[in-house]
N, C-alpha and C positions, 0 to 999 in steps of 0.2 A: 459255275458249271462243273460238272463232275468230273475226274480224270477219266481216261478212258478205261476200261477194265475188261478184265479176262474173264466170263462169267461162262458158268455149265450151266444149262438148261436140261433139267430131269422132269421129261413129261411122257407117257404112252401117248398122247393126242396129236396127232400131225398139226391140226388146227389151231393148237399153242404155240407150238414151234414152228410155223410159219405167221402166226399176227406177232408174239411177244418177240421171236429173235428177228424180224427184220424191222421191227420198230427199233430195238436196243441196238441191231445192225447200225441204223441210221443216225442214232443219235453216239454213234463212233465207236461202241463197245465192239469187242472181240467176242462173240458167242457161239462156242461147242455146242452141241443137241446129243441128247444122252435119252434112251428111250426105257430104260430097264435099269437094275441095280449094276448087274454086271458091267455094263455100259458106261456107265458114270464112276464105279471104281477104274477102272481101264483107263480113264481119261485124269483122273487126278495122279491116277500111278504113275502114268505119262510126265504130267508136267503141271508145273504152278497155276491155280486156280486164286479170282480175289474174292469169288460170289456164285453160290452155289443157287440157282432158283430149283427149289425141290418139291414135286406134285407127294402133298401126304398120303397119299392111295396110288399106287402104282397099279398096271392088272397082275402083276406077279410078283411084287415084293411089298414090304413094309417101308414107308418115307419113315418113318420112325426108326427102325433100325439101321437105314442105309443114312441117317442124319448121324449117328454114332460111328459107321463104320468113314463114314466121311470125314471127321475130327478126329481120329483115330491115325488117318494116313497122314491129312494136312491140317495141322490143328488151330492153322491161321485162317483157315475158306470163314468165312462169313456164308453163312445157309440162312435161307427165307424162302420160309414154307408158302406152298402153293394149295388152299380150301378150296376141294369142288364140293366131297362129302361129307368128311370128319364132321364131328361136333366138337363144339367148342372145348369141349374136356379133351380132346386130341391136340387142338391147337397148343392148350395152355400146358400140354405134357412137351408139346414141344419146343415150346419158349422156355420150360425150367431145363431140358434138354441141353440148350442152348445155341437153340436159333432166335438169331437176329431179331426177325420179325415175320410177318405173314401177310398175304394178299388171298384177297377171296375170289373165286373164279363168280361170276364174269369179274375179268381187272379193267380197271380204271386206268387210264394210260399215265393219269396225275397221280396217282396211288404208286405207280411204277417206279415211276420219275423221283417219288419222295422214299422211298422204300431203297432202292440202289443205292442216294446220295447217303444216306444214312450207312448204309451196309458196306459204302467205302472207307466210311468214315472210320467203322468197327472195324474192319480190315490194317485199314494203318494203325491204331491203336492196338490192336494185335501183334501186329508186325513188330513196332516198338518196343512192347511189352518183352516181345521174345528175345529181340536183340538186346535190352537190357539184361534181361534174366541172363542170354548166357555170357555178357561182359562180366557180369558182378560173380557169376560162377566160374568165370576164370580167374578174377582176381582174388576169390577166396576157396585158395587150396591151399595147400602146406605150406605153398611158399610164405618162408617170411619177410619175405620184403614185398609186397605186393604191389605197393604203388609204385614203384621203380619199374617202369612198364618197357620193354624192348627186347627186340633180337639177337641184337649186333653182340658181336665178340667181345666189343670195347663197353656196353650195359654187364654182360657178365661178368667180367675183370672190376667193374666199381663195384657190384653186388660181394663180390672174393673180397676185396679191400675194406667195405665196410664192415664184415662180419670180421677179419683181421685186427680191424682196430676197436672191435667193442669186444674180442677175446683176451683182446690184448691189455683191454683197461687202459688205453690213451688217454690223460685228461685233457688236450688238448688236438686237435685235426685240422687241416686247411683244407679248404675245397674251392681251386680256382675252376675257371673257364670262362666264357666269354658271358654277355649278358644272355639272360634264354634260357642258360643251356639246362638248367635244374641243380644248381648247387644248393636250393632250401629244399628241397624235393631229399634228397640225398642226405640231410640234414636230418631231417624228421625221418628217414629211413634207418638211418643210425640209433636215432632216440626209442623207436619202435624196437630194434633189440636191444639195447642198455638195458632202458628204465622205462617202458611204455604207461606206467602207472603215475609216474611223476609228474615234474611241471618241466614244458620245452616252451622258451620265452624266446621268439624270435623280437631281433633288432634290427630295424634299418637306421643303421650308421651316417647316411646323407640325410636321415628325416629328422636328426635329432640338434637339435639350435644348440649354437655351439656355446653360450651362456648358460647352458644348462645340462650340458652333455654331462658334467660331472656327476647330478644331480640325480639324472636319469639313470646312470648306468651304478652308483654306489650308493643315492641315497642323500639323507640330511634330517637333521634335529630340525626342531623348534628353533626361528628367530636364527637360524645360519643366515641367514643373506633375505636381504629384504622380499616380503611375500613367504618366507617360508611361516605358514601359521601355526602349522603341525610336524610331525615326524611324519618321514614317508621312509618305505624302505627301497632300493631300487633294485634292479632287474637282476644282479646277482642275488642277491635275498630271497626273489621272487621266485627265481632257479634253484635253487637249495636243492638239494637230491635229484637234479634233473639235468638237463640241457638248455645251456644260454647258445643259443645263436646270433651271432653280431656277422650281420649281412653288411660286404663293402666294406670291410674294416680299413683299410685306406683311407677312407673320409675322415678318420678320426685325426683329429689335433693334436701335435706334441705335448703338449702336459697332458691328456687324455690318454694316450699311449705312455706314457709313464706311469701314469696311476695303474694303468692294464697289467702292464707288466709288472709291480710289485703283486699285484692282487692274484696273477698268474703263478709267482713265485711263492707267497706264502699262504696262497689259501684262505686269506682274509680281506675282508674288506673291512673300510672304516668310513660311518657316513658323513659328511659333510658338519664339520661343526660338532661332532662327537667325539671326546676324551678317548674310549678304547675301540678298538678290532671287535668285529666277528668272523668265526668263522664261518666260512663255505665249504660244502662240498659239490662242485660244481661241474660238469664236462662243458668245456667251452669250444667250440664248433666257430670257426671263421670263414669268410669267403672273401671271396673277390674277383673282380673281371679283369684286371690289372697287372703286369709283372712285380711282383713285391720285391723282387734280385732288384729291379732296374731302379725303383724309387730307392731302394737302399745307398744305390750306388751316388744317387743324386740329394743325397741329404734328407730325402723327403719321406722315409721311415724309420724308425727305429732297427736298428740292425739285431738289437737284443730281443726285440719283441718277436722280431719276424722268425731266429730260430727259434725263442720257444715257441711258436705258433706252426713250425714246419717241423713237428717231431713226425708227425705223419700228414703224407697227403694225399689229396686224391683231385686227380685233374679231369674233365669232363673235356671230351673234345665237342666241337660244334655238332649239328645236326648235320651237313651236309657232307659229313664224312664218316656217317654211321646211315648210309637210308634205310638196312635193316630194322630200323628203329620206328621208320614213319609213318607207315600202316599202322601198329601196331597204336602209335602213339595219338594216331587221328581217330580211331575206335574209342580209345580210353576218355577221348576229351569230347568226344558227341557222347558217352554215358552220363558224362558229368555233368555236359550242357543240358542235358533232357532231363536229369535229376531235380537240376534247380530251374529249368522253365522247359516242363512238361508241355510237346506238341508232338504229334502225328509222324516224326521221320523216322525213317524206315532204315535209315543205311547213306552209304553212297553208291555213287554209280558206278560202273568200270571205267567209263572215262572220267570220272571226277579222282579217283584211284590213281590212274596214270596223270593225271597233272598236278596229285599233290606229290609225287616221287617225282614228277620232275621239275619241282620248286628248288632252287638254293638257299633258301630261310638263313637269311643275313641272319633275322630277330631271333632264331633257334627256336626250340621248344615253344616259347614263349609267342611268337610269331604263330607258329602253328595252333596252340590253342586259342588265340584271337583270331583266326582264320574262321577255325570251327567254328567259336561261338558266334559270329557275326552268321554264318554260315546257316546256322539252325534260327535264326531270326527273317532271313530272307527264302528259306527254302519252306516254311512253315506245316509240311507234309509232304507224304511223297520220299523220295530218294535226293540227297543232295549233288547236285549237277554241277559240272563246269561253270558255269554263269554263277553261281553261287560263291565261290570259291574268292573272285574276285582276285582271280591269280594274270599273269601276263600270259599270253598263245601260245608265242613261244617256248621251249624250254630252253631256262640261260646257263649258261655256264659258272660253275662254283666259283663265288668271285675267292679275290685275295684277301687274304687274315687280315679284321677291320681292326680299327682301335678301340680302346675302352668305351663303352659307350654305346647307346641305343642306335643305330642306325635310324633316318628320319624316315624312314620306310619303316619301318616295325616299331616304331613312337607312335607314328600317326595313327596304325593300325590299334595299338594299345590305349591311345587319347580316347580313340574312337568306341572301343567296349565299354572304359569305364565310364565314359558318358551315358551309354546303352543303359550299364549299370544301375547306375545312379537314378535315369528316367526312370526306370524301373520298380526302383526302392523308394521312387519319391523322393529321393534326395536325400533319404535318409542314410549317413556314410557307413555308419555301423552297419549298418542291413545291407547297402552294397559292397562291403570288404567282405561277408560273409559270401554274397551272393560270388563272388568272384575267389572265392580260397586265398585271399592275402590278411598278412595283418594290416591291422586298422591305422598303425602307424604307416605304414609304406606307402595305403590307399592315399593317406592325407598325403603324402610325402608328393606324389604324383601327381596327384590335384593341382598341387603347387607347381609340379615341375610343366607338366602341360596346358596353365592357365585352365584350369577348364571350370565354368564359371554356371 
């Protein structure tokens, strides 16, 4: 069945506008009666129209002209022209126009019926269309850091910090904060002014088996360690004039962190089972959800590694103590959800608005983009509603600083996408790490960590 809709009715015939608007009455629409052109601009000037039914012969104006000046005010109205006398060379000037569709007088009530559903349809996809256009028009202005999306004082002070540390030529950054919160985001924000031309090689550090962590992150000859068949180079290599990102560096193993840190110190690497060094030139970018001070103190990092890794840093606080950020940030991730699975939603609601600000987002950022995207799966057109949201009634209060570590509320939620994902992709993981903006490594990494089967 149709959603209800706000429709103008443009006819001089009283006889129209009492058989078509109390049929459309009945079957739930909202319909305005508009007798003239004056008439019918007056009412769109007023307020939001979703469907314009428009008679092509007025007794004093042109449907032709007032279908231009209509698009012109609202350029979302969906218009469907109404034939008593035009010829059909009127009609078809009016479909290249660009109205909808047309119904011939006498109308068929089932002609109606199918002609509206349809002219909803093009209405939301209107809708969409525009709200796309002007997200992507906001994110491509000057600024350069565009994907780094928010409000808050504390988004503009990381934005100050990153452009600090790539004037600065740092070859090394930390970028802590809790899980969520956007320290790859921040990462690739950095690499976009460095070197946007180069290679940015993210790593997830818990994804990489610790047998082969060496391997992975430096490299190996021919015949180093059994299975090696060939030379592979590894992910500093692969970074050469760019940015390695090693996501969680905490997970790394003491002889891995040792290797790190010479490699950190001399700018070389040497692959596994290979005679000489090469050199790197590398910007190396670390994060973590962790206190790196407190594993130092407990044996459980290297202490040399972690100051040269803390020549500069930049800390992310949570979401729930920047809400200027959350609007802003629930706009940016319905562009992206609609980018990669194109449907009909319009927006959110006002109260869907108010109950995403009054969320605590244990899971951060990260929480809230799984919110969206489940979100644009259930709301499937339309505007996204409370129900959709799949938030608690209440508004809770900011809990207390969690520990390292996914909250099993914002795991669940993130179990739950990438499964979507993957249904999606057919299961195919590459196609769903793309579809979800993560590296391929991380994807698998989670696969694992959430069973998901």
């Amino acid at each position: 069945m149709t959603r209800p809709l706000r429709i103008l009715l443009v006819d001089d015939e009283d006889i129209v506008h009492q058989t078509l608007g109390d049929y459309l009455r009945h079957a739930g629409h909202h319909v305005e009666p508009a007798h003239d052109a004056t008439g019918a601009l007056r009412e769109v000037a007023a307020r939001e129209y979703d469907l314009a039914l428009l008679d092509i012969r007025l007794a004093e104006d042109s449907g032709l002209d007032l279908l231009h000046q209509l698009q012109s005010v609202r350029p979302d109205i969906a218009v469907v022209m109404i034939s008593g006398h035009g010829t059909m060379e009127t009609v078809i000037e009016a479909l290249r126009a660009g109205a909808v569709d047309y119904l011939k007088k006498p109308i068929r009530l089932e002609e109606l019926d199918a002609v509206v559903e349809k002219a909803a349809r093009v209405n939301l996809l209107q809708r969409r269309n525009r709200y796309l256009a002007e997200t992507i028009a906001d994110l491509q202005t000057a600024d350069p850091l565009p994907h780094l999306v928010g409000q808050s004082e504390h988004t503009a002070e990381v934005r100050r910090q990153i452009q600090q540390a790539v004037e600065a030529a740092c070859p090394t950054v930390l970028i802590t904060g809790e899980t969520g919160t956007g320290k790859e985001v921040v990462a690739r924000a950095f690499h976009q002014l460095a070197h946007p031309k180069a290679p940015f090689v993210p790593v997830c550090c818990p994804a990489l088996p610790e047998t082969l962590a060496e391997s992975e992150l430096f490299g190996h000859v021919r015949g180093a360690f059994t299975g090696a068949a060939g030379p592979r180079p590894g992910h500093f290599e692969l970074a050469d004039g760019g940015t390695l990102f090693l996501d969680e560096i905490a997970d790394l193993t003491p002889p891995v962190q040792a290797k790190l840190l010479r490699v950190l110190e001399t700018r070389a690497v040497r692959r596994i089972g290979a005679p000489q060094e090469l050199t790197v030139n590398v910007k190396v970018l670390a994060a973590t959800n962790v206190d790196l001070e407190l594993l130092v103190e407990q044996g459980r990092f290297r202490p040399d590694l972690f100051y040269r890794l803390n020549v500069f840093q930049i800390h992310l606080q949570p979401l729930r103590g920047r809400p200027d950020d959350i609007l802003p940030l629930a706009h940016h991730f319905l562009a992206l959800a609609l980018a990669r699975r194109p449907m009909p939603v319009a927006g959110f609601s006002p109260e869907a608005e108010r109950r995403l600000l009054a969320h605590p987002y244990p899971g951060n950022a990260r929480e809230l983009r799984n919110l969206i995207e489940r979100a644009v799966i259930l709301c499937r057109h339309g505007h996204i509603l409370p129900e959709h949201l799949a938030l608690s009634k209440r508004p809770e209060a900011p809990p207390p600083p969690v520990p390292a570590g996914a909250p099993a509320e914002a795991a669940s939620d993130e179990a739950a996408v990438i499964r979507a994902a993957l249904e999606g992709a057919r299961w195919n993981r590459r196609q769903a790490a793309i579809d979800l903006g993560m590296p391929y490594s991380t994807l698998r990494y989670k696969i694992m960590r959430y069973g998901i089967e």
